[in-house]
C-alpha positions as a Markdown table, in Angstrom:
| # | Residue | x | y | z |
|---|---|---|---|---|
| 1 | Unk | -15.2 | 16.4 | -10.0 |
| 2 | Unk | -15.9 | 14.9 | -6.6 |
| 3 | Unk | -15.8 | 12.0 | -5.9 |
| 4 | Unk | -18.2 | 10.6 | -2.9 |
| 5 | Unk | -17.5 | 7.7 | -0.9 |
| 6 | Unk | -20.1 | 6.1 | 0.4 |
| 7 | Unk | -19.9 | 5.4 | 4.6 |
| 8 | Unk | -20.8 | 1.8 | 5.4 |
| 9 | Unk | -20.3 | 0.7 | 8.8 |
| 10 | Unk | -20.4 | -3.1 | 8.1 |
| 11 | Unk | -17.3 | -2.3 | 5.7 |
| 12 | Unk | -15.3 | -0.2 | 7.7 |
| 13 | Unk | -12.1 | 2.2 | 7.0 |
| 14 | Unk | -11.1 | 2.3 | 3.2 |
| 15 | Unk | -7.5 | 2.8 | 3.2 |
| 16 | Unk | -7.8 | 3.8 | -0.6 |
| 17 | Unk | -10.3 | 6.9 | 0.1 |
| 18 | Unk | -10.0 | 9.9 | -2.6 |
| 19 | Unk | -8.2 | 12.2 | 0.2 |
| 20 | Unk | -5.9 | 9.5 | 1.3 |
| 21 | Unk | -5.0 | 9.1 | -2.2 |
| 22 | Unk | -4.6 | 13.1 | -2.9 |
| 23 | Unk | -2.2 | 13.8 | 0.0 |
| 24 | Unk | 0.7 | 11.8 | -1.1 |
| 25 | Unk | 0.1 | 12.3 | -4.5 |
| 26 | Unk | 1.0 | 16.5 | -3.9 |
| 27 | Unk | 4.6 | 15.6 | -3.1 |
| 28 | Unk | 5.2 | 12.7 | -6.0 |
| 29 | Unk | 3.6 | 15.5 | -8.8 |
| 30 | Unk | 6.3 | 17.6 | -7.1 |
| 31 | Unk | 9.2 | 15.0 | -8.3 |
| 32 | Unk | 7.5 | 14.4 | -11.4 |
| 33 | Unk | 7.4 | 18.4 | -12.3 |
| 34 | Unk | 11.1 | 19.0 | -11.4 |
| 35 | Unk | 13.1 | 19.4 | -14.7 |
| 36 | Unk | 10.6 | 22.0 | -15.7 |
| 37 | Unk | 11.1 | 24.3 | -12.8 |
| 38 | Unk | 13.1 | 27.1 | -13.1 |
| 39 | Unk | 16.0 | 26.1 | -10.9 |
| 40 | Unk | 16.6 | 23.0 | -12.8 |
| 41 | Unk | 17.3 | 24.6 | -15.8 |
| 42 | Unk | 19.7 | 26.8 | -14.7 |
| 43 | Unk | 22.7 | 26.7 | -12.1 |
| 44 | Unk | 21.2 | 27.0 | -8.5 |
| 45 | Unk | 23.0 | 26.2 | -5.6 |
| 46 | Unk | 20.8 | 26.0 | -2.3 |
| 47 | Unk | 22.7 | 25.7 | 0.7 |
| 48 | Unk | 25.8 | 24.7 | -1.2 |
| 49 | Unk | 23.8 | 21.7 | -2.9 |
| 50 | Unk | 22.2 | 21.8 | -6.6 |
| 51 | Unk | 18.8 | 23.0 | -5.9 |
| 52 | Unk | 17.2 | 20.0 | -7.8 |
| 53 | Unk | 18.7 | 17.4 | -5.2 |
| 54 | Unk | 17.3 | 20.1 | -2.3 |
| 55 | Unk | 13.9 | 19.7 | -4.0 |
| 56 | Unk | 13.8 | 15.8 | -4.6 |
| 57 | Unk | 15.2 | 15.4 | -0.8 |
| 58 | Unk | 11.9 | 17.8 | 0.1 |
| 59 | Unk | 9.6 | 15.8 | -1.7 |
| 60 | Unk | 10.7 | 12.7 | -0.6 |
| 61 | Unk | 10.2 | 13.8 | 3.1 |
| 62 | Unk | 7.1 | 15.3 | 2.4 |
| 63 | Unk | 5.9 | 12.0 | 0.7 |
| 64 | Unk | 7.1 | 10.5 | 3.7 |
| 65 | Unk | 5.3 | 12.5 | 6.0 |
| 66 | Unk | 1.9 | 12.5 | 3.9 |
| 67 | Unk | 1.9 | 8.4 | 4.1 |
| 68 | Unk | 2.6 | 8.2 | 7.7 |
| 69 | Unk | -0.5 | 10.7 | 8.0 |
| 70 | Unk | -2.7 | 8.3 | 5.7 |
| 71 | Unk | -1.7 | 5.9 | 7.7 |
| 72 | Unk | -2.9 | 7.4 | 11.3 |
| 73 | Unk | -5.6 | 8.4 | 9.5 |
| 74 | Unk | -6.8 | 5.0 | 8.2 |
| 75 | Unk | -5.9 | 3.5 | 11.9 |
| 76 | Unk | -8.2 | 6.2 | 13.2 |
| 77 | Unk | -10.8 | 5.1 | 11.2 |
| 78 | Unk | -10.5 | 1.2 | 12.4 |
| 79 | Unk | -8.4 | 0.2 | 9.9 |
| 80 | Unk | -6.5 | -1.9 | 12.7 |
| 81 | Unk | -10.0 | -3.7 | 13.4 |
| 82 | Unk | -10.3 | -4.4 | 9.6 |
| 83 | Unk | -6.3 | -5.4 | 9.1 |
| 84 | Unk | -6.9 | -8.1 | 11.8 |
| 85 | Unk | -10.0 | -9.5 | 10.5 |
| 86 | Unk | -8.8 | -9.5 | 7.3 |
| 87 | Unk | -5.5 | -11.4 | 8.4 |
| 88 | Unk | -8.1 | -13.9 | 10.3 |
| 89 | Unk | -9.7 | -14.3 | 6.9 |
| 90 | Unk | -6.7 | -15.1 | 4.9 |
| 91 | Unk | -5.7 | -17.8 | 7.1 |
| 92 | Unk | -8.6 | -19.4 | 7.6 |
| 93 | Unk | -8.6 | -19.3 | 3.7 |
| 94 | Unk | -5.4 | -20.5 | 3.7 |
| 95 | Unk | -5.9 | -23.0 | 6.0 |
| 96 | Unk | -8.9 | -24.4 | 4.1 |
| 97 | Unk | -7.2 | -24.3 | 0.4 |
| 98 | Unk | -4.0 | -26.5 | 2.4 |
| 99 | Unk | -6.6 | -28.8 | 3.6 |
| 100 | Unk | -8.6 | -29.1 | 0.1 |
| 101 | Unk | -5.0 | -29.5 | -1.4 |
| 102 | Unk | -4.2 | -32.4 | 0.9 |
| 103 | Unk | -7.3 | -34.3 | 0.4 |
| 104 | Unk | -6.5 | -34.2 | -3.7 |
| 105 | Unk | -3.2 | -35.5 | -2.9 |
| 106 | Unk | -4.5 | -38.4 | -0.9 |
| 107 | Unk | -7.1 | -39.1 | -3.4 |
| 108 | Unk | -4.8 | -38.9 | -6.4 |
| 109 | Unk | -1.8 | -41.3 | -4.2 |
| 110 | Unk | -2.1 | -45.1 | -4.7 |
| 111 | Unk | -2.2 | -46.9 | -1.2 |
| 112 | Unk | -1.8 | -50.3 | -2.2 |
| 113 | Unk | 0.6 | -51.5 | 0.9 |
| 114 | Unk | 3.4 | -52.0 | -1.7 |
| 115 | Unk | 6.8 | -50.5 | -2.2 |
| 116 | Unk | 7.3 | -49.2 | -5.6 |
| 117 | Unk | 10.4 | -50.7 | -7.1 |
């Protein structure tokens, strides 16, 4: 089943697109399919090291490598543009719940002048 993702312009890149989420899944089905290879149930040595670590060390690279190509991927697609304007968003956010969190503290503080005893 395909699943279609629809190309806004006013949203931008998606960083959680279907292909960007297949391409590092390949190597983590890899790690989760090891003890039912072959070579894991029986004695394998590959280049003088059991050949299960050989093929977790290869899956982790290759996981590895498929991020860091979701990654370009997404930058290539403006996801640098939508990072920022997202970070500008949070602050401004941020800055506006500090703000409404100060004004509840001043309303909620006594100012009476007199030193509480």
């Amino acid at each position: 089943m395909n699943t279609v993702v629809p190309k806004n312009p006013a949203r931008g890149a998606v960083l959680a697109s279907p292909g960007r989420m297949a391409l590092p899944a390949i190597p983590s089905v890899g790690m989760l399919i090891t003890p039912f290879l072959p070579f894991a149930s029986h004695p394998t040595i590959w280049a003088g090291i059991p050949a299960p670590l050989v093929w977790v060390g290869l899956m982790i690279v290759l996981t590895v490598v498929a991020l860091r190509l979701v990654e370009r991927s997404y930058l290539r697609a403006g996801g640098a543009e939508r990072d920022r304007a997202e970070l500008a968003g949070a602050e401004l956010a941020g800055a506006g719940l500090a703000g409404a969190e100060l004004s509840q503290a001043d309303a909620a503080s006594p100012t009476t002048g007199e030193a509480a005893h």
